[in-house]
C-alpha positions as CSV (number, residue, x, y, z in Angstrom):
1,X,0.0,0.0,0.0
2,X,1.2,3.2,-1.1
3,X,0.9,6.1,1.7
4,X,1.0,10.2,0.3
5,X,3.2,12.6,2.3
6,X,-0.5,13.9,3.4
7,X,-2.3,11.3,4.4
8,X,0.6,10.3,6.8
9,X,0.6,13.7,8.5
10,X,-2.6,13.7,8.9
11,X,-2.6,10.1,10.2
12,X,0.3,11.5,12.9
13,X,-2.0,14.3,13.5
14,X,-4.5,12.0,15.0
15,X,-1.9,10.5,17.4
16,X,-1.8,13.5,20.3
17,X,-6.0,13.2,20.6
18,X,-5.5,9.0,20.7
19,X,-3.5,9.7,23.5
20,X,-5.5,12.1,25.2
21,X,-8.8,9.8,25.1
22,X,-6.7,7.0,26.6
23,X,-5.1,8.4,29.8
24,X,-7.7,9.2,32.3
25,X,-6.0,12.4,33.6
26,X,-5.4,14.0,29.7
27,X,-2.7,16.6,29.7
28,X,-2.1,16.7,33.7
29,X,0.7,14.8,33.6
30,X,0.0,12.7,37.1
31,X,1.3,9.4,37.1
32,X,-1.7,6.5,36.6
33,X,-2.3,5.0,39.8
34,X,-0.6,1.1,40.2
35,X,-2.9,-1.9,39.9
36,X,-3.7,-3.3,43.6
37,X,-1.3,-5.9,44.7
38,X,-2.6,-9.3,44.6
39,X,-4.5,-9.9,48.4
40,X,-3.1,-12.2,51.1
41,X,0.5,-12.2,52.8
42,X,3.1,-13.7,49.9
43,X,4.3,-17.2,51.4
44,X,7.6,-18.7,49.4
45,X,8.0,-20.3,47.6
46,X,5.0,-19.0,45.7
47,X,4.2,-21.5,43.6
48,X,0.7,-19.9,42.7
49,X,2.2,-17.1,40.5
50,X,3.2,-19.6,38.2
51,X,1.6,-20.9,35.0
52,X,3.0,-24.6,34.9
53,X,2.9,-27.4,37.3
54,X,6.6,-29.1,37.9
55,X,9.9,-27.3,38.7
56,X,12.0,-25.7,36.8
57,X,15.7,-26.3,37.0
58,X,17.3,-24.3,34.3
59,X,16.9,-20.8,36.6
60,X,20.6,-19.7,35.5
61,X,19.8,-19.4,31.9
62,X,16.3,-18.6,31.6
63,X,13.2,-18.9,33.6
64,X,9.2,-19.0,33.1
65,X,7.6,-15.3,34.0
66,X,5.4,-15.6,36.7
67,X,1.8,-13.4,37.3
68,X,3.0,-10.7,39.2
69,X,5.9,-10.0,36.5
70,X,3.4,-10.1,34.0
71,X,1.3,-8.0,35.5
72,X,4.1,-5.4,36.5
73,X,5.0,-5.5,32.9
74,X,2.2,-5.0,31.6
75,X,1.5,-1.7,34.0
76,X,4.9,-0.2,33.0
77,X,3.9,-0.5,28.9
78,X,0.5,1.0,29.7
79,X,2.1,3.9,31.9
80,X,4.5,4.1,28.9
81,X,1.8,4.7,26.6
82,X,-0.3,7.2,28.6
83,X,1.8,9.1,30.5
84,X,3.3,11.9,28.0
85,X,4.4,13.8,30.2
86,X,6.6,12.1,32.8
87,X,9.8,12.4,33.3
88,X,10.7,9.6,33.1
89,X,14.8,9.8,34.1
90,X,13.2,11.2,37.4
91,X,11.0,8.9,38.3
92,X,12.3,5.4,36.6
93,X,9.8,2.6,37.8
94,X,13.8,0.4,38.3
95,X,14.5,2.8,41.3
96,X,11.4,1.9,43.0
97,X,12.3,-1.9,42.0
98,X,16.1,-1.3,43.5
99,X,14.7,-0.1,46.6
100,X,12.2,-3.0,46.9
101,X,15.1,-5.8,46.4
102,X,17.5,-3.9,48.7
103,X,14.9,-3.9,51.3
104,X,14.1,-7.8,50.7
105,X,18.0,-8.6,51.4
106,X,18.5,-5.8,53.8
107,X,20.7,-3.5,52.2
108,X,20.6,0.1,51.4
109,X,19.4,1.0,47.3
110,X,22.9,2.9,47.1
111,X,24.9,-0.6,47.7
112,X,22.8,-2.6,44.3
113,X,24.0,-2.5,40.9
114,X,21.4,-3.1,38.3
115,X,23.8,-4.8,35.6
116,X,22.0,-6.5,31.8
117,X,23.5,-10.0,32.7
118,X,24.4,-12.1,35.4
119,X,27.7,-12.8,33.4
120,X,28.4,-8.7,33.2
121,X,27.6,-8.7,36.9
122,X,30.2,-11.9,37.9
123,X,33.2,-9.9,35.4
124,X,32.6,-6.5,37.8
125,X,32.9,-8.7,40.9
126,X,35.5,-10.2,39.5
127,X,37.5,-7.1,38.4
128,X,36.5,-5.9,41.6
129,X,38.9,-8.7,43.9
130,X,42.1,-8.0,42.2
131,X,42.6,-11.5,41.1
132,X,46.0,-12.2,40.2
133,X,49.3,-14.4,41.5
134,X,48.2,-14.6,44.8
135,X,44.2,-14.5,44.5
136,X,42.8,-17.2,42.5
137,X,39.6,-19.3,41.4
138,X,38.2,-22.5,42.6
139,X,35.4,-23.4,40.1
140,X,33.7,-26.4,38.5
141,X,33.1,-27.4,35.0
142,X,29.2,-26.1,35.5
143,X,30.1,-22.5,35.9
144,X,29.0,-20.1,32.4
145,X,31.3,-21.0,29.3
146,X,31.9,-17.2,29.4
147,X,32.9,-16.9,33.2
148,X,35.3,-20.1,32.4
149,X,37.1,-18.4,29.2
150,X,37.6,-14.8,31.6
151,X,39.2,-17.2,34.4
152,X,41.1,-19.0,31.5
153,X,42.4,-15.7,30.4
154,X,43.5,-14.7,33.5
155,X,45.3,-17.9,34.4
156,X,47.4,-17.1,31.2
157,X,48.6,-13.8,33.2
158,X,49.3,-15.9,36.6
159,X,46.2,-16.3,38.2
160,X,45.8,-19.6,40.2
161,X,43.0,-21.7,38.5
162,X,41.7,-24.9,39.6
163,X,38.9,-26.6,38.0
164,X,37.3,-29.5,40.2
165,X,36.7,-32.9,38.1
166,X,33.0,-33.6,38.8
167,X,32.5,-37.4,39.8
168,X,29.3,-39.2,39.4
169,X,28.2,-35.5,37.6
170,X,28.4,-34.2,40.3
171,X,31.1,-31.9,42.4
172,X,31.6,-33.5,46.0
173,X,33.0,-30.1,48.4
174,X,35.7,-32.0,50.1
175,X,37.2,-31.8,47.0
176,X,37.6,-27.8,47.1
177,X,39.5,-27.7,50.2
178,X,42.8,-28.8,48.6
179,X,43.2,-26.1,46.3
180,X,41.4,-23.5,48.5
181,X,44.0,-24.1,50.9
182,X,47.2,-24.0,48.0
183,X,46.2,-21.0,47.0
184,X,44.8,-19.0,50.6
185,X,46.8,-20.9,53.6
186,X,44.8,-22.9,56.2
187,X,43.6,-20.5,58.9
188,X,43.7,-23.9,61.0
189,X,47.0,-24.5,61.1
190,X,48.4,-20.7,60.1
191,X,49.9,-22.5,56.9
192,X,51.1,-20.1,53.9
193,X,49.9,-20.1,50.4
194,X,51.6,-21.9,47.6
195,X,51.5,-20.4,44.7
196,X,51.6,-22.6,41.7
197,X,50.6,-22.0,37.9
198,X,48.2,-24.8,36.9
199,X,49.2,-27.6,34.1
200,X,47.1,-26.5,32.1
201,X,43.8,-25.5,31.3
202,X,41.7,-25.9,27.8
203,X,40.1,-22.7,26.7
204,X,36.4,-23.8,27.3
205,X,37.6,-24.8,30.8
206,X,36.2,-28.2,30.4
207,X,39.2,-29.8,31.5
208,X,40.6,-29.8,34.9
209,X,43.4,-27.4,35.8
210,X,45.8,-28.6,38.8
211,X,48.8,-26.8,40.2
């Protein structure tokens, strides 16, 4: 379909009245009330909010969206589409959201990062520590490829790196101790640190690395 110069200005035109007949405060630029929260003290887990019966188990990579999400979502695109006049820098709904979580783990909103990934989060903490020769990484295979290939790259510079060798599938603790204690000391015993390079370690990390 072929659209003229005027019918799309005066389709654009039409846009500012839309907008108008939609809010329920037009032009007064007060922010649209929230929905009600759901009724009843929230008891977790909370398996109610959730659409599917079962458990999931595959939380670290992605994870089903539960009613109260949804519905938060869906406020925040409605108050996006009505509210013209907000400023919205000012009054972000994620500083509200910060202050929420920070209250749930009690912490102050100042002290939580809001970061796009869990894996960009992990590389700030971990730039954060000042890993290095005498500062290393205990992991398993089952960490994030990603996080794996950043801990492989800093073994190349002298970082201690030890990969525990899952047995069974499955990564039994007393196993960590060992190279916790080569790398840190035993506080037990008042033992010093060793400091050894690993073997070698493959670039996915899938193979183990041992001093």
């Amino acid at each position: 379909m072929t659209v003229s110069r005027r019918q799309l200005i005066q389709g654009l035109g039409g846009l500012p009245l839309m907008a108008a007949a939609m809010t329920s405060t037009p032009g007064s630029g007060a922010p649209v009330a929230p929905p009600a929260r759901p009724a009843g003290t929230v008891s977790l887990p909370d398996k109610s909010i959730f659409a599917f019966a079962g458990t999931h188990l595959n939380a670290a990579y992605t994870h089903p969206v539960g009613i109260r999400t949804r519905d938060a979502t869906q406020e925040y695109i409605r108050s996006r589409m009505v509210e013209a006049d907000r400023n919205w820098p000012a009054r972000n709904s994620r500083d509200e959201a910060v202050a929420l979580f920070a209250r749930l783990i009690n912490a102050q909103p100042g002290e939580i990062a809001v970061v796009p990934s869990t894996l960009e989060g992990e590389n700030l903490v971990a730039a954060s520590l000042g890993l290095g020769p005498r500062a290393g990484v205990v992991t398993d295979p089952f960490h994030y490829d990603a996080s794996l290939v950043m801990y492989g790259e800093l073994h190349k510079g002298g970082m201690p790196l030890t990969v525990i060798v899952p047995r069974g599938n499955q990564i039994d603790h007393s196993d960590l101790e060992k190279p916790l204690v080569r790398i840190y000391g035993d506080s037990r015993t008042g033992s010093s640190p060793t400091v050894a390079r690993s073997s070698s370690c493959s670039r996915s990390g899938r193979r183990a690395c041992a001093s």
